[in-house]
C-alpha positions in Angstrom: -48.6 34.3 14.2 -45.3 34.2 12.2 -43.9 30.5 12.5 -40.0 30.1 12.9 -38.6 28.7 9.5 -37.7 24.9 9.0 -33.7 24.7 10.4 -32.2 23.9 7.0 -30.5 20.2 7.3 -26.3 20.2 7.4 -24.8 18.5 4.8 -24.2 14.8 4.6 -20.5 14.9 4.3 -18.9 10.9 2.9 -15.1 10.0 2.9 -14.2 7.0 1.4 -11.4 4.8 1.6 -9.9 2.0 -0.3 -8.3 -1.0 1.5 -5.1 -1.3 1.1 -2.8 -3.7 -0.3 -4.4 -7.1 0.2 -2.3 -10.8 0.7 -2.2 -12.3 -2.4 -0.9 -10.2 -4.9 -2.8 -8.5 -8.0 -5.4 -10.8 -9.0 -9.3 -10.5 -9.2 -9.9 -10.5 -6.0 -13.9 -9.8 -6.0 -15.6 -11.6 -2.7 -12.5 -13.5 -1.9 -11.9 -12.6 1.6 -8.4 -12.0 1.8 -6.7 -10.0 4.6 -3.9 -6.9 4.2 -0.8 -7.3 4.2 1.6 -5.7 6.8 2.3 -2.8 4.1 -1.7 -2.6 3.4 -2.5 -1.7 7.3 0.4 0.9 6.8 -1.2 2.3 4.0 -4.3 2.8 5.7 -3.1 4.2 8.8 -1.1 6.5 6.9 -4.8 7.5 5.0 -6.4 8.7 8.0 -5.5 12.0 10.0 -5.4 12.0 13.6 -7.5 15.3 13.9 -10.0 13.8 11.6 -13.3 13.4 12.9 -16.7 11.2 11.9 -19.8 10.8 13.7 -20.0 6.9 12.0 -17.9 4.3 10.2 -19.3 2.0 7.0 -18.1 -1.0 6.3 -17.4 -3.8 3.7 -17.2 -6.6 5.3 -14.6 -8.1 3.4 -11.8 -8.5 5.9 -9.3 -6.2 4.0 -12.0 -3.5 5.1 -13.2 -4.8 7.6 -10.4 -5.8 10.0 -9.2 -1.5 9.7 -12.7 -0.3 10.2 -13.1 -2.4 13.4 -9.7 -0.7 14.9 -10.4 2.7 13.8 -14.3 2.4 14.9 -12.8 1.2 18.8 -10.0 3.6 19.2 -12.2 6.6 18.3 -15.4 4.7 20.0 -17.6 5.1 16.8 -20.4 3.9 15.7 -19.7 0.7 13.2 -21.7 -0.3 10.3 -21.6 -3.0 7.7 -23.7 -4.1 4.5 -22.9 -6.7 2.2 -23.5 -4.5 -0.7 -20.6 -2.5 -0.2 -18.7 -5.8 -1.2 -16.1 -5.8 -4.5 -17.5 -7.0 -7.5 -18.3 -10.4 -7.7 -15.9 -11.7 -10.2 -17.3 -15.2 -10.7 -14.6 -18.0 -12.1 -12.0 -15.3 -12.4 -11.6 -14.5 -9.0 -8.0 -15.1 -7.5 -6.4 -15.2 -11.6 -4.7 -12.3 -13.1 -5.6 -10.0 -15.5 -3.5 -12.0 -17.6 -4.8 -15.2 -17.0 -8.4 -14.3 -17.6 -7.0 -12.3 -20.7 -5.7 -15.3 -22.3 -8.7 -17.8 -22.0 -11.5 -15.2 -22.0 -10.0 -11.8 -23.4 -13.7 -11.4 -25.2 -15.9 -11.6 -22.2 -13.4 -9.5 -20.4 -13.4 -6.6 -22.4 -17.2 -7.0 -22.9 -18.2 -7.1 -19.5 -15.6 -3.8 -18.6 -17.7 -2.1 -21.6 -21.1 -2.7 -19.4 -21.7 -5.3 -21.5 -24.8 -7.3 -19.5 -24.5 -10.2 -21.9 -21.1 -11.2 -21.2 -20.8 -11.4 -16.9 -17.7 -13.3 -15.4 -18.8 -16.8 -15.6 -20.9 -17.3 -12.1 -20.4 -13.1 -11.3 -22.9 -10.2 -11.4 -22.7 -7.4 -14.5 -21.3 -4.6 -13.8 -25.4 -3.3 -14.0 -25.7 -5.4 -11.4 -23.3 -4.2 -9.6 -23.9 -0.5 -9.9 -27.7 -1.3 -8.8 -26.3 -2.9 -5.6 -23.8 -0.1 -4.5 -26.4 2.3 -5.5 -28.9 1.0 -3.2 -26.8 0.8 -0.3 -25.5 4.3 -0.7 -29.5 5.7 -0.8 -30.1 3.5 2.4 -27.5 4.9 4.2 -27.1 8.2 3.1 -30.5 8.7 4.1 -30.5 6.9 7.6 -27.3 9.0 8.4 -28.3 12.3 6.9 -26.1 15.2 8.2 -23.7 13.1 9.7 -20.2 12.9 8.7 -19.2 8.8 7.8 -16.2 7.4 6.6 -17.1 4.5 3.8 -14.2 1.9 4.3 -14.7 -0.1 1.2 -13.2 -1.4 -2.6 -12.0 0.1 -5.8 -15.5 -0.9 -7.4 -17.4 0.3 -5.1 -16.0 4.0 -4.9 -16.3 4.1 -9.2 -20.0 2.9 -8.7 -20.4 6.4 -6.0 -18.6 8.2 -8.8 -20.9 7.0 -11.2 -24.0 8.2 -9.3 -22.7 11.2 -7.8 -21.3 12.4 -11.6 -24.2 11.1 -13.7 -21.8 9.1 -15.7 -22.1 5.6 -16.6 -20.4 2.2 -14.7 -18.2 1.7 -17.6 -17.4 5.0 -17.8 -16.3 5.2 -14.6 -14.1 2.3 -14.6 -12.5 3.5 -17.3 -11.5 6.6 -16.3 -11.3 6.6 -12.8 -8.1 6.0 -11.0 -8.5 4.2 -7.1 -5.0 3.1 -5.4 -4.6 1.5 -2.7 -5.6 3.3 0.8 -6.6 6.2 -1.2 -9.4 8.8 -0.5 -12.5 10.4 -1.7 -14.6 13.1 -0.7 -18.7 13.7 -1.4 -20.6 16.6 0.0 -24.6 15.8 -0.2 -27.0 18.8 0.0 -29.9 18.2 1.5 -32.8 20.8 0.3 -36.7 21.6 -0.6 -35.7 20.4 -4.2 -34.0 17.2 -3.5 -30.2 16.0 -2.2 -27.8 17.5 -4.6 -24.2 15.3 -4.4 -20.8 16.9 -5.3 -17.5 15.5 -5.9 -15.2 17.6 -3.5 -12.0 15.9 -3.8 -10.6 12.5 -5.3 -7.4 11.7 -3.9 -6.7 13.4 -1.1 -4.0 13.1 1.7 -4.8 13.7 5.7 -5.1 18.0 6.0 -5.5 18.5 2.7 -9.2 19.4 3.2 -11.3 20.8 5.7 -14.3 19.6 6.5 -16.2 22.6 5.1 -14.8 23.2 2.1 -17.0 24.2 -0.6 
């Protein structure tokens, strides 16, 4: 008897989108719970397509992601997830100073911590180790538990360098350093799902509404 072959698995396909601008200015904003400004809900809106489609939407739940996802989820009656690890950074004592502010008292511990330095956190925040293991996990969990679907990961600038990180093979710091995220911007990851593993693939960084199609290679 000749058995039909396993029906190979579709792709995972992963947009994600950075809040956009936030009340309060440009400070380290970390866990601080801050909502978007008038222009920041523009930006977003202006980030999504209206022929876009998603099987499910992921979530921060920071309110600057939050608040969008809950809208978009509603008027396109979606599926809405969130998960705590998908948070910013926890920045600790610096949270709501500038970069200026934090340079001036604590310039050292600064630049340490940026260089993936676990000895020098914020004061009362996570390393940026810490961090990474955190996104990471939450991207396995989910990834897995909505294999083949297409989801749209509404989350922060942190959080998208920390996918980059994994998905390039490149370190946290490295990925900080040289990875620009404005506001409302967009990112695209294709997983493969196969007898050898998942393979993940950077498809576009970026991107405006109908710049891509879904299937692109």
């Amino acid at each position: 008897m000749i058995l039909d072959p396993t029906p190979p698995i579709p792709p995972t396909w992963i947009d994600m989108l950075r809040h956009g601008e936030p009340v309060g200015g440009s400070i380290y904003r970390g866990h601080r719970d801050d909502p978007l400004t008038e222009l920041g809900w523009q930006q977003m809106s202006a980030a999504i397509g209206a022929e876009e489609e998603w099987d499910a939407i992921l979530t921060s739940p920071l309110e600057r992601c939050r608040a969008f996802a809950e809208v978009l989820a509603a008027e396109r009656d979606l599926p809405l997830y969130q998960d705590a690890d998908f948070r910013e950074v926890h920045f600790g004592q610096w949270e709501g100073c500038t970069v200026e502010q934090v340079m001036a008292r604590d310039g050292k511990r600064l630049t340490e911590f940026w260089a993936g330095d676990e000895d020098y956190p914020p004061p009362g925040g996570e390393t940026l180790a810490d961090f990474q293991r955190r996104v990471a996990g939450a991207w396995a969990y989910w990834t897995d538990r909505l294999q083949g679907q297409r989801i749209l990961l509404v989350c922060h600038s942190g959080v998208i360098r920390m996918v980059m990180a994994e998905v390039l093979g490149i370190s946290a710091a490295r990925s900080v350093a040289n990875v620009q995220v404005p506001y409302a911007s967009r990112s695209r990851i294709r997983l493969d799902h196969t007898d050898h593993g998942v393979f993940s693939c950077l498809i576009a960084h970026g991107f405006r509404p109908g710049q891509l199609q879904l299937d692109a290679a």
